[in-house]
TORDREN-805695 format. One record per atom (N, C-alpha, C, O): y, z, x; residue in one letter; atom name. Coordinates in pm, 1 decimal, decimal comma. Example, Ala and Ser with C-alpha at 12.3 -4.5 7.8 and 13.67 -1.06 7.14 Angstrom:
<vopas>
+----------+----------+----------+------+------+
|    north |       up |     east | rest | atom |
+----------+----------+----------+------+------+
|   -569,0 |    780,0 |   1319,0 |    a |    N |
|   -450,0 |    780,0 |   1230,0 |    a |   CA |
|   -330,0 |    780,0 |   1320,0 |    a |    C |
|   -331,9 |    846,5 |   1423,6 |    a |    O |
|   -225,0 |    708,0 |   1285,0 |    s |    N |
|   -106,0 |    714,0 |   1367,0 |    s |   CA |
|      3,0 |    787,0 |   1290,0 |    s |    C |
|    113,8 |    803,9 |   1340,9 |    s |    O |
+----------+----------+----------+------+------+
</vopas>
This chain:
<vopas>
+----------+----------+----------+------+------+
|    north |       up |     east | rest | atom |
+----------+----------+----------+------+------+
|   7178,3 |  28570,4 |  18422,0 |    x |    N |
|   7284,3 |  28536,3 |  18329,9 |    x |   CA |
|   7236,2 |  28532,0 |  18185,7 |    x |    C |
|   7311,5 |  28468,9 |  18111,6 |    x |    O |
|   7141,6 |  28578,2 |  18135,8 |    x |    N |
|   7087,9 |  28600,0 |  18023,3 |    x |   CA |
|   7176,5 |  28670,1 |  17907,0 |    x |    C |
|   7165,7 |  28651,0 |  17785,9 |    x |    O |
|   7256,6 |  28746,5 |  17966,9 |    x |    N |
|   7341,5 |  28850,7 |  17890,8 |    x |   CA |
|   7476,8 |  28746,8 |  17867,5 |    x |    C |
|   7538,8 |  28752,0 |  17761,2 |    x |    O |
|   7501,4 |  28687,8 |  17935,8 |    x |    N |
|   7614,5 |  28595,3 |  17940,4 |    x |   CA |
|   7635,6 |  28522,7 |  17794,0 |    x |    C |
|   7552,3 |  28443,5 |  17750,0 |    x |    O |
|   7764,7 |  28560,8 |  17718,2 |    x |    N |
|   7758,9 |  28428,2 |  17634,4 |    x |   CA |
|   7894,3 |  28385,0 |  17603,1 |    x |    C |
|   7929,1 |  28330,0 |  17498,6 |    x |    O |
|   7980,1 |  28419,7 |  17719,5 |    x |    N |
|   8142,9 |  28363,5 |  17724,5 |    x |   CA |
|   8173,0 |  28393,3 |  17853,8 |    x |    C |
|   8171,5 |  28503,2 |  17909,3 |    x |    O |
|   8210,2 |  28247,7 |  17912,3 |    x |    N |
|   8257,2 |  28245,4 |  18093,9 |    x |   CA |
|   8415,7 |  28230,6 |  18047,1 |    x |    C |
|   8439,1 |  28163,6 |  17946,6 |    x |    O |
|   8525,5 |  28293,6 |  18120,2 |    x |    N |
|   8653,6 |  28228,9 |  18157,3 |    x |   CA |
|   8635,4 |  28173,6 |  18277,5 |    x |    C |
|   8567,9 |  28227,7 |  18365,1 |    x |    O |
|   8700,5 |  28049,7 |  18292,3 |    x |    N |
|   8696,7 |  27980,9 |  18466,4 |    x |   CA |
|   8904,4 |  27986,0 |  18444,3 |    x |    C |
|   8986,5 |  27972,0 |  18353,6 |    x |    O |
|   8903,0 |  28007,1 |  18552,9 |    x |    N |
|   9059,9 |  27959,3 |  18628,7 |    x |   CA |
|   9073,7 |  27848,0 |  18756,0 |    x |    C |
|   9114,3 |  27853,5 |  18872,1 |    x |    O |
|   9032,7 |  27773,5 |  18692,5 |    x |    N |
|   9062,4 |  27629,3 |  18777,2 |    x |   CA |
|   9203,2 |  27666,5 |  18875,3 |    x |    C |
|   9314,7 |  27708,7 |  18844,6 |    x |    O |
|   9121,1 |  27618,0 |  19047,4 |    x |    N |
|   9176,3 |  27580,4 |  19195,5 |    x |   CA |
|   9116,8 |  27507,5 |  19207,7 |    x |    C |
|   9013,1 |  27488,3 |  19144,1 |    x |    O |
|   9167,5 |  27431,9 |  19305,9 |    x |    N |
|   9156,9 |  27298,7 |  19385,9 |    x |   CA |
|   8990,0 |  27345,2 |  19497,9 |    x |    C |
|   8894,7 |  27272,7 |  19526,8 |    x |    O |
|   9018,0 |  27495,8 |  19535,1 |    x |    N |
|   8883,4 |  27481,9 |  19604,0 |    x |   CA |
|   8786,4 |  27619,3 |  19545,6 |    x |    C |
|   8674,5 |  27663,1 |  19572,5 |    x |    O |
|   8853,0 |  27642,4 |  19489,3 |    x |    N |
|   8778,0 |  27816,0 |  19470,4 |    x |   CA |
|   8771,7 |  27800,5 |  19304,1 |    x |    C |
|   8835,5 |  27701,8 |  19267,6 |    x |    O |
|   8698,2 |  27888,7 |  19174,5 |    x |    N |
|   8740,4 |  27885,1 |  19099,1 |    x |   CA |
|   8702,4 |  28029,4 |  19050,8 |    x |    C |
|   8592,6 |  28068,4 |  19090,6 |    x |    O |
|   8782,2 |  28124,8 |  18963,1 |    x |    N |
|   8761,8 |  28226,3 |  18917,2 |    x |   CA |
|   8669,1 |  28266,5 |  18820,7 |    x |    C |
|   8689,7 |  28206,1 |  18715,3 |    x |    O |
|   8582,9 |  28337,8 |  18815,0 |    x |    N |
|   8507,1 |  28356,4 |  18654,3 |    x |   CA |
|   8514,7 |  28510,9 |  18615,0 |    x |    C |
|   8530,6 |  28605,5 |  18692,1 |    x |    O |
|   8497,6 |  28513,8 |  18460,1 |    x |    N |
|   8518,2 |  28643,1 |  18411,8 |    x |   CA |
|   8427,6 |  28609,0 |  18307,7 |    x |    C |
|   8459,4 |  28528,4 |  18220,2 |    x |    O |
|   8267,8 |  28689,7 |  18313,2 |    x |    N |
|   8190,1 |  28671,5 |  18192,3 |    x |   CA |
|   8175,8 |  28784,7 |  18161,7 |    x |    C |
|   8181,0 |  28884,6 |  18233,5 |    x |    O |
|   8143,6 |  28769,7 |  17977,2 |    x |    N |
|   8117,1 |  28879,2 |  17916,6 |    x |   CA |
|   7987,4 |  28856,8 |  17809,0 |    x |    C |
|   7952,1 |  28738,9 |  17812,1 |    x |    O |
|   7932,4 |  28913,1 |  17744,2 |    x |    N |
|   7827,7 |  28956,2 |  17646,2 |    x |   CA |
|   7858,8 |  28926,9 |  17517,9 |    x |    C |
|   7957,6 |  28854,3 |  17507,0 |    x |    O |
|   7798,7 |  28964,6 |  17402,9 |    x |    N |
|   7849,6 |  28910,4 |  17301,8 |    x |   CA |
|   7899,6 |  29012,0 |  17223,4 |    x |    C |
|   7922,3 |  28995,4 |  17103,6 |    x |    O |
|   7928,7 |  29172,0 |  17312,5 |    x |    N |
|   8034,6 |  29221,4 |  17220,5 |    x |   CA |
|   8195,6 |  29261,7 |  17334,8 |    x |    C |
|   8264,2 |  29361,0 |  17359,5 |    x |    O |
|   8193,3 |  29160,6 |  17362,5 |    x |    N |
|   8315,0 |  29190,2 |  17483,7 |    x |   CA |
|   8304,3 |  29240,4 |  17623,6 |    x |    C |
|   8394,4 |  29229,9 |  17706,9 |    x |    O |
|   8146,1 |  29315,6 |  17651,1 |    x |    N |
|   8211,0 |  29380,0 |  17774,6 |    x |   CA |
|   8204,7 |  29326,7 |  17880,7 |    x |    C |
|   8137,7 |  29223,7 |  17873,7 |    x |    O |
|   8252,0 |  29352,2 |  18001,1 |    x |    N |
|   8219,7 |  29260,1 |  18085,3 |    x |   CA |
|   8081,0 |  29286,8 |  18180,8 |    x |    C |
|   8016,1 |  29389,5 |  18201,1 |    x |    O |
|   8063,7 |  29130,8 |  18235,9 |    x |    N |
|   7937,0 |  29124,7 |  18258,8 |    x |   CA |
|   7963,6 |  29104,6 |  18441,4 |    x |    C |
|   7901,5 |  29164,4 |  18529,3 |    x |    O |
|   8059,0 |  29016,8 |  18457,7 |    x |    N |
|   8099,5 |  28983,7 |  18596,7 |    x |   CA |
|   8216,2 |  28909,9 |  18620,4 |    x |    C |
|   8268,9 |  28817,2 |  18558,9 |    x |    O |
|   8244,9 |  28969,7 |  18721,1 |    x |    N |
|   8394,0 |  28856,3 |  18792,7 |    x |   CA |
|   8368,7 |  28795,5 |  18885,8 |    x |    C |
|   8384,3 |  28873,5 |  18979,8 |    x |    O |
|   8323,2 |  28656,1 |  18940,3 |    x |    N |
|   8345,5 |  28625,5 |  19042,1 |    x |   CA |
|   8463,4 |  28521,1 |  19146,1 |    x |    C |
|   8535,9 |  28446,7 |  19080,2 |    x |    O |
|   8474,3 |  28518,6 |  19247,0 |    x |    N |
|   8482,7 |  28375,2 |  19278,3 |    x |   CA |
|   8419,3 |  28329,5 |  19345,1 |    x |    C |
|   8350,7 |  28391,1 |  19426,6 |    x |    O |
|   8422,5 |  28190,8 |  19329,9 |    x |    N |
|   8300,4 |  28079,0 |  19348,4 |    x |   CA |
|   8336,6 |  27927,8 |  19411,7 |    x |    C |
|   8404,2 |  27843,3 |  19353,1 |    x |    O |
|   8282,2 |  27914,1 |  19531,6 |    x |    N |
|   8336,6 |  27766,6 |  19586,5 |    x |   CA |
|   8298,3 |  27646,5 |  19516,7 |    x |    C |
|   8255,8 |  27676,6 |  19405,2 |    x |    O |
|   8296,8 |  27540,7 |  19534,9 |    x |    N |
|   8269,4 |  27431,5 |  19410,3 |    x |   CA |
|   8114,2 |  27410,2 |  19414,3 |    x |    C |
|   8060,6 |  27371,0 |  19310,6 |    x |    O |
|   8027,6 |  27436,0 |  19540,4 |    x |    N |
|   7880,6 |  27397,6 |  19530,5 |    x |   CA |
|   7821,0 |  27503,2 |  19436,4 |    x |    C |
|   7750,6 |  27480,8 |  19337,9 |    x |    O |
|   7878,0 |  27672,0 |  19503,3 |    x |    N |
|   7836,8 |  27778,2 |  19411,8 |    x |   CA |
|   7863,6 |  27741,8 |  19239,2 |    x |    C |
|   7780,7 |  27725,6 |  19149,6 |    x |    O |
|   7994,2 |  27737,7 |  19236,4 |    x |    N |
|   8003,1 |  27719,0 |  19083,5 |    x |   CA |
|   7913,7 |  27598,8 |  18991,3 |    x |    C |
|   7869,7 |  27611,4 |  18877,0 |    x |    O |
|   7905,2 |  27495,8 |  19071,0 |    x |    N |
|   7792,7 |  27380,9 |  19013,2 |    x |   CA |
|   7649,2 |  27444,0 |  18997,9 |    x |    C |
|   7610,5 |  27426,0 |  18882,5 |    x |    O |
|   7543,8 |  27521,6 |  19085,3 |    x |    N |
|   7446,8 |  27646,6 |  19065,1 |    x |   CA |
|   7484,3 |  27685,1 |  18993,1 |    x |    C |
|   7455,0 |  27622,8 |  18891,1 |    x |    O |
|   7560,6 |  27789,0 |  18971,7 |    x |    N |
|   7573,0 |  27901,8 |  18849,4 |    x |   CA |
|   7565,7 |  27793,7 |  18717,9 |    x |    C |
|   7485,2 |  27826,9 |  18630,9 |    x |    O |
|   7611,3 |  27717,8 |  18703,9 |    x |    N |
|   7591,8 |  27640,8 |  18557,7 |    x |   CA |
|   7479,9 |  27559,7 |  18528,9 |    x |    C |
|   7455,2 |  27509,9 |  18419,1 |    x |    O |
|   7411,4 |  27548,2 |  18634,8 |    x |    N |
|   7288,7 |  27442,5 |  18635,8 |    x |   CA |
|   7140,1 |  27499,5 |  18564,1 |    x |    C |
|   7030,3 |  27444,0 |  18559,0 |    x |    O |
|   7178,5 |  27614,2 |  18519,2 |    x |    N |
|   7082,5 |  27662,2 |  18420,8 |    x |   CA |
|   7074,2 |  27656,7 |  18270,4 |    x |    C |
|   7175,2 |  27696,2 |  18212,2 |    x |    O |
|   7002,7 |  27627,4 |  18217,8 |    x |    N |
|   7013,1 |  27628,7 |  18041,3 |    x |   CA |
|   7053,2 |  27701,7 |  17884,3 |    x |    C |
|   7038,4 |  27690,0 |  17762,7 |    x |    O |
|   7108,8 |  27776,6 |  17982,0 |    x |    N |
|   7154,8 |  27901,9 |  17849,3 |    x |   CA |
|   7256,3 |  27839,5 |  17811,8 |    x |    C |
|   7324,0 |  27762,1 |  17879,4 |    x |    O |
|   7278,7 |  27885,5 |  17648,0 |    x |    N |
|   7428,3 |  27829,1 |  17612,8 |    x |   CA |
|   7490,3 |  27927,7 |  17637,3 |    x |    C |
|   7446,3 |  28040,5 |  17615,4 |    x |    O |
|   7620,2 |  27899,9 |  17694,5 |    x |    N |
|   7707,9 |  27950,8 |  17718,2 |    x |   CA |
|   7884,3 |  27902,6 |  17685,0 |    x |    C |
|   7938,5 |  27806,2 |  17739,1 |    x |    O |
|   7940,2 |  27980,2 |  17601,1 |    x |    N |
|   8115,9 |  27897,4 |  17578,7 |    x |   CA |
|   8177,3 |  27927,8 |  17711,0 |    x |    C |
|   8165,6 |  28030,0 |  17778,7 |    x |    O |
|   8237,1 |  27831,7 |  17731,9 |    x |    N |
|   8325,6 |  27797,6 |  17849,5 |    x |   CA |
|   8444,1 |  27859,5 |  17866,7 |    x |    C |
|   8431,5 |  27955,5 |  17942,8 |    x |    O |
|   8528,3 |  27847,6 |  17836,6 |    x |    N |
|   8680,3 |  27895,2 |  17864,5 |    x |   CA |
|   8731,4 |  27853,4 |  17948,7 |    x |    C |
|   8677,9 |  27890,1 |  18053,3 |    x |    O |
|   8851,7 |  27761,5 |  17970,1 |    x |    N |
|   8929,1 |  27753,8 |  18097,3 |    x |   CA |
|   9045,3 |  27735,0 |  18105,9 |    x |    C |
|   9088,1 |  27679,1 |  18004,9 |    x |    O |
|   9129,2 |  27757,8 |  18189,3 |    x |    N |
|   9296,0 |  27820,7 |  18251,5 |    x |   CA |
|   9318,5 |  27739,9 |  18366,3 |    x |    C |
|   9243,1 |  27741,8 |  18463,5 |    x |    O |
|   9409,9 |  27676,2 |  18358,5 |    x |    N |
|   9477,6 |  27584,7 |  18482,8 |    x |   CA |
|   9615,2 |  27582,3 |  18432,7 |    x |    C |
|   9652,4 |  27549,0 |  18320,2 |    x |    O |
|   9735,0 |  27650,5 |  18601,3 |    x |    N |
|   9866,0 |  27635,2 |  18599,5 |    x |   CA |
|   9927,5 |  27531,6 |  18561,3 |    x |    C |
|   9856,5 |  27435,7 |  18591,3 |    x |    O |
|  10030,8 |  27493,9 |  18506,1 |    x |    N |
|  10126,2 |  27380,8 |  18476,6 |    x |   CA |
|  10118,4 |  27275,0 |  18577,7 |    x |    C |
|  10141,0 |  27156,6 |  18552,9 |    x |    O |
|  10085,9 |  27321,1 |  18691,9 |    x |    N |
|  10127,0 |  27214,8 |  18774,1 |    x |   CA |
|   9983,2 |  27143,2 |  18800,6 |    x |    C |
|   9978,4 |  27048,3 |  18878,8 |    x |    O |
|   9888,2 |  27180,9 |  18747,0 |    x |    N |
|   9782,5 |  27110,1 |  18759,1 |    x |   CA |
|   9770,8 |  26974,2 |  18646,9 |    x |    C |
|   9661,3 |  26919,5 |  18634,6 |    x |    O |
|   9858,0 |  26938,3 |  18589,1 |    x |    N |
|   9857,7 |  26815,6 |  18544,0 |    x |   CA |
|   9854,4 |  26749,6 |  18617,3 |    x |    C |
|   9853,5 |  26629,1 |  18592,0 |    x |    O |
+----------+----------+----------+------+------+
</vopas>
């Protein structure tokens, strides 16, 4: 994830979406990710901007 320097997440209840890209837009990866996976993928030290998307009804 070195190349990484903007995640989108789309917040679910069990799964969550990601869409990272580089720092001139392109993309780097899409995944989805269960909640242990997604806690790994972030548990490393790079900065990275976040981004995140959750439906209306997730209030």
């Amino acid at each position: 994830m070195n190349e990484v320097t903007l995640i989108g997440i789309d917040l679910g209840k069990h799964v969550f979406h990601l869409h990272a890209q580089h720092t001139k837009g392109h993309d780097v990866f899409r995944k989805r990710l269960a909640r242990l996976q997604f806690l790994s993928l972030f548990s490393n030290p790079n900065r990275i901007t976040v981004v995140m998307e959750a439906c209306a009804g997730s209030h």
